[in-house]
C-alpha positions as CSV (number, residue, x, y, z in Angstrom):
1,X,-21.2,7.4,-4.6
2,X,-18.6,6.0,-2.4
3,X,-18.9,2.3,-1.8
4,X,-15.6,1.1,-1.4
5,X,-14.6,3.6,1.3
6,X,-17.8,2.4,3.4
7,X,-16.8,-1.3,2.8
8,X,-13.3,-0.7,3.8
9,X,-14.4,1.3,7.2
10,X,-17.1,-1.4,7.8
11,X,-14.0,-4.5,7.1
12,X,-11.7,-2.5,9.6
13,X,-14.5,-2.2,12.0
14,X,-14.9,-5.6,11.4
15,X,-12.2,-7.1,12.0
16,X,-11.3,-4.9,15.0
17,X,-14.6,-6.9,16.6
18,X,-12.7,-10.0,15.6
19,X,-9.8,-8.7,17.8
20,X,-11.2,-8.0,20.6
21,X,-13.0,-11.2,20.9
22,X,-10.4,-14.2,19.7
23,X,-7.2,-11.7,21.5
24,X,-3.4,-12.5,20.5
25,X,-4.7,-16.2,19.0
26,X,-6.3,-14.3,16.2
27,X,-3.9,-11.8,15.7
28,X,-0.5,-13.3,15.7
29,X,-0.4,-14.8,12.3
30,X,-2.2,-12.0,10.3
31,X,0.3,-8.8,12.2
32,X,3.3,-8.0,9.4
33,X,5.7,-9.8,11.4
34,X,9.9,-8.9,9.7
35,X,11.6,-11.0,7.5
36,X,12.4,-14.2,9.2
37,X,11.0,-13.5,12.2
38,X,7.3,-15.0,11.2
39,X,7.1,-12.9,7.9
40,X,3.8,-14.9,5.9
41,X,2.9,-13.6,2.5
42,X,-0.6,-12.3,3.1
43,X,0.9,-10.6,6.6
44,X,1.0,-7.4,4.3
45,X,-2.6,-7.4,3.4
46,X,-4.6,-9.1,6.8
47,X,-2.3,-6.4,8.6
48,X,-3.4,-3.4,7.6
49,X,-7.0,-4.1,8.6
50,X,-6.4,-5.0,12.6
51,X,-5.2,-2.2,15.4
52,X,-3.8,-2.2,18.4
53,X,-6.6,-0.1,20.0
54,X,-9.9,2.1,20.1
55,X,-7.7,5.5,19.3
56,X,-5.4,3.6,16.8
57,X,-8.7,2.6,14.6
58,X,-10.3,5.7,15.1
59,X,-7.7,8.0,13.9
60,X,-7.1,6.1,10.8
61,X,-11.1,5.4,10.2
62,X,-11.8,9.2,10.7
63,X,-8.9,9.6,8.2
64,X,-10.1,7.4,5.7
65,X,-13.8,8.4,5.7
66,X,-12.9,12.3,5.5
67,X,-10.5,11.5,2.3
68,X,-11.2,8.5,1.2
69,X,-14.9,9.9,0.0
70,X,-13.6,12.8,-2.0
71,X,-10.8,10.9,-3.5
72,X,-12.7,8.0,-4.7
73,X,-15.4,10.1,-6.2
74,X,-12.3,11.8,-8.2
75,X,-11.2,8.8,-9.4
76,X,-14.0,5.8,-9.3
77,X,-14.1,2.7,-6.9
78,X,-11.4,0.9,-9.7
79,X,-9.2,3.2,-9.4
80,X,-9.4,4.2,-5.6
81,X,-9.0,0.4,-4.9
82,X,-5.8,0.3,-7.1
83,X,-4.7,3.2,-5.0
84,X,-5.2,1.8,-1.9
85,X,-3.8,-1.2,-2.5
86,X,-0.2,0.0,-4.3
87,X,0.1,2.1,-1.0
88,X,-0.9,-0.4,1.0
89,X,2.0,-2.7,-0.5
90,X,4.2,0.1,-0.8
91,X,3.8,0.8,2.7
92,X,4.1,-2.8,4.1
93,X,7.7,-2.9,1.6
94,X,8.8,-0.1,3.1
95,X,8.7,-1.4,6.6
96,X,9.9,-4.7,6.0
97,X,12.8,-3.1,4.8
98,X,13.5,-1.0,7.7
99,X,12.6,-3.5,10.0
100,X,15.2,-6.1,8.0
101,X,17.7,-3.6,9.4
102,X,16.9,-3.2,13.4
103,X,17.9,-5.6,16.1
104,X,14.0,-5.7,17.4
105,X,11.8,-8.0,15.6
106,X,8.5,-6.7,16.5
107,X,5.3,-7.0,14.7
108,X,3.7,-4.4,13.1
109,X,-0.1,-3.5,12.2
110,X,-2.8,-1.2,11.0
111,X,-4.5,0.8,8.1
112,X,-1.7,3.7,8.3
113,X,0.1,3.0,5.5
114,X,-2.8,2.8,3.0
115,X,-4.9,5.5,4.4
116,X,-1.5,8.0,4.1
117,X,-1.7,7.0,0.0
118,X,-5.2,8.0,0.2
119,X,-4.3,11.6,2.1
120,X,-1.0,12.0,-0.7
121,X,-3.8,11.4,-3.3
122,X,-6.3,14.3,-1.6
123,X,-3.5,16.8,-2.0
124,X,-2.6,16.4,-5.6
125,X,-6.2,16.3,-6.6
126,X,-7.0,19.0,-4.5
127,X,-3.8,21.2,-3.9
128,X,-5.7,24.3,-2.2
129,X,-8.8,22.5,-0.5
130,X,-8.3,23.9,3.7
131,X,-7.8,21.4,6.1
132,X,-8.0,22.1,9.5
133,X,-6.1,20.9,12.3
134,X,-7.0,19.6,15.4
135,X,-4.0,20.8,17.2
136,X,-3.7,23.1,16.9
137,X,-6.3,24.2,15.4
138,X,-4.9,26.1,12.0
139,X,-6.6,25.9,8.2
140,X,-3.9,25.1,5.8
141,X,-3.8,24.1,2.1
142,X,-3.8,20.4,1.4
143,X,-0.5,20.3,-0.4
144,X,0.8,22.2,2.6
145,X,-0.5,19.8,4.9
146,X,1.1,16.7,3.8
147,X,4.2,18.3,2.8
148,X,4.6,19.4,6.7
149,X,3.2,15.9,7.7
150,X,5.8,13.9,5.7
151,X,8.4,16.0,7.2
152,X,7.7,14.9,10.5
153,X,7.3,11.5,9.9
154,X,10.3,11.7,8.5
155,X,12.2,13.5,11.5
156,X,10.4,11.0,14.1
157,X,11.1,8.3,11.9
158,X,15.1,9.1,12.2
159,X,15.3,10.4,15.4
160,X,12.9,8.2,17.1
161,X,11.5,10.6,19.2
162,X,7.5,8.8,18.7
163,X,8.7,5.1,19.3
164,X,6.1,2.6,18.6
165,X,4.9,3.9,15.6
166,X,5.8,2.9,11.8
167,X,7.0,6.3,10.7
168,X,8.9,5.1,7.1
169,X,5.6,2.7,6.2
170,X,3.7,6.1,6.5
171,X,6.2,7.6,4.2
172,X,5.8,4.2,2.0
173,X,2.4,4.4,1.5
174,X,2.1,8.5,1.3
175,X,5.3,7.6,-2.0
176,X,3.4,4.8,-3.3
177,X,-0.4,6.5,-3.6
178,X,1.5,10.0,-5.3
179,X,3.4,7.3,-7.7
180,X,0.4,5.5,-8.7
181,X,-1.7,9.0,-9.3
182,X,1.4,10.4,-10.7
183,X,1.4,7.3,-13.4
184,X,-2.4,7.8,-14.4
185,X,-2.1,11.4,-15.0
186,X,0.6,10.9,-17.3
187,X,-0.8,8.1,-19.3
188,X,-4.1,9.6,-19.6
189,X,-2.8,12.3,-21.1
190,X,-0.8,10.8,-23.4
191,X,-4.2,9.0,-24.3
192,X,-5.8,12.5,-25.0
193,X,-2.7,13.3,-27.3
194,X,-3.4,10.6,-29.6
195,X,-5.4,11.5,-32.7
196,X,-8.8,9.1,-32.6
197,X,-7.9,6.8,-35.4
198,X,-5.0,5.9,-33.5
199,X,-5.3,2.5,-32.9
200,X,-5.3,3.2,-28.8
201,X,-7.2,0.3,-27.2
């Protein structure tokens, strides 16, 4: 019932193989590298499906596979894929935009950006599903969760007090996936509002 969210664990796994066996050769051209600093147009899509290590692809791969499922049964593989995506380019936007404005033109990578559309998209489908933290270890409503979770990426992102991760592409992709879902609900139900010989095609 879930295809898509299998196909993109299995790509991420994937290409994480890939990695490890071709090293900095491999990865150079595909990382998001900033604006001017070896910025390629496909950087924002082969980016989001390498990471820097075991923990870095497990975390976003457990992630994925505990919302992705329940998500894209909501809304159908179509649809999930469109979500993914606009947070994935939403995401990869956001940080070559703050990266445009920092001295340090390092590279960035990983499935962060889309997989925190995919968890804004959880929590307005399913405001008051529990979900448990791991530390510590406290039920909360979905809604609650990202709401709390945004705020601090949002506080690390301005403080810098977790350097080396890209707090504001988080924030870009969680804005971009609650857009996209935002848009559908509204034209859907403008859909339902029209009478059936309306013309609507």
């Amino acid at each position: 019932m879930t295809p898509l969210t299998y196909a993109l664990l299995a790509a991420n796994l994937a290409m994480f193989v890939l990695e490890t066996q071709l090293g900095n050769t491999f990865l150079t051209p595909l990382v998001l590298w900033p604006l001017g600093a070896g910025f390629h147009l496909w950087q924002p899509l082969t980016s989001a499906f390498l990471h820097g290590n075991v923990a870095h692809l497990a975390t976003n791969m457990f992630a994925l596979w505990m919302f992705g499922r329940p998500v894209e049964r909501a809304l159908g593989s179509g649809r999930f894929l469109a979500l993914y995506s606009a947070s994935l380019a939403t995401a990869a936007a956001t940080q070559l935009l703050v990266t445009s404005l920092l001295p340090d033109k390092v590279p960035t990578l990983g499935a962060s950006g889309a997989v925190f559309g995919v968890l804004a998209a959880f929590a307005v489908l399913y405001p008051n599903r529990k979900v448990m933290l791991l530390f510590p270890p406290i039920p909360m409503p979905a809604r609650v969760f990202v709401f709390l979770y945004a705020l601090l990426e949002l506080f690390a992102g301005v403080t810098g007090t977790m350097p080396g991760i890209a707090h504001f592409a988080h924030l870009g992709g969680l804005v971009g996936g609650v857009a996209l879902l935002r848009y559908w609900r509204r034209r859907d139900q403008d859909r339902a509002a029209l009478p059936r010989d309306g013309g609507w095609r």
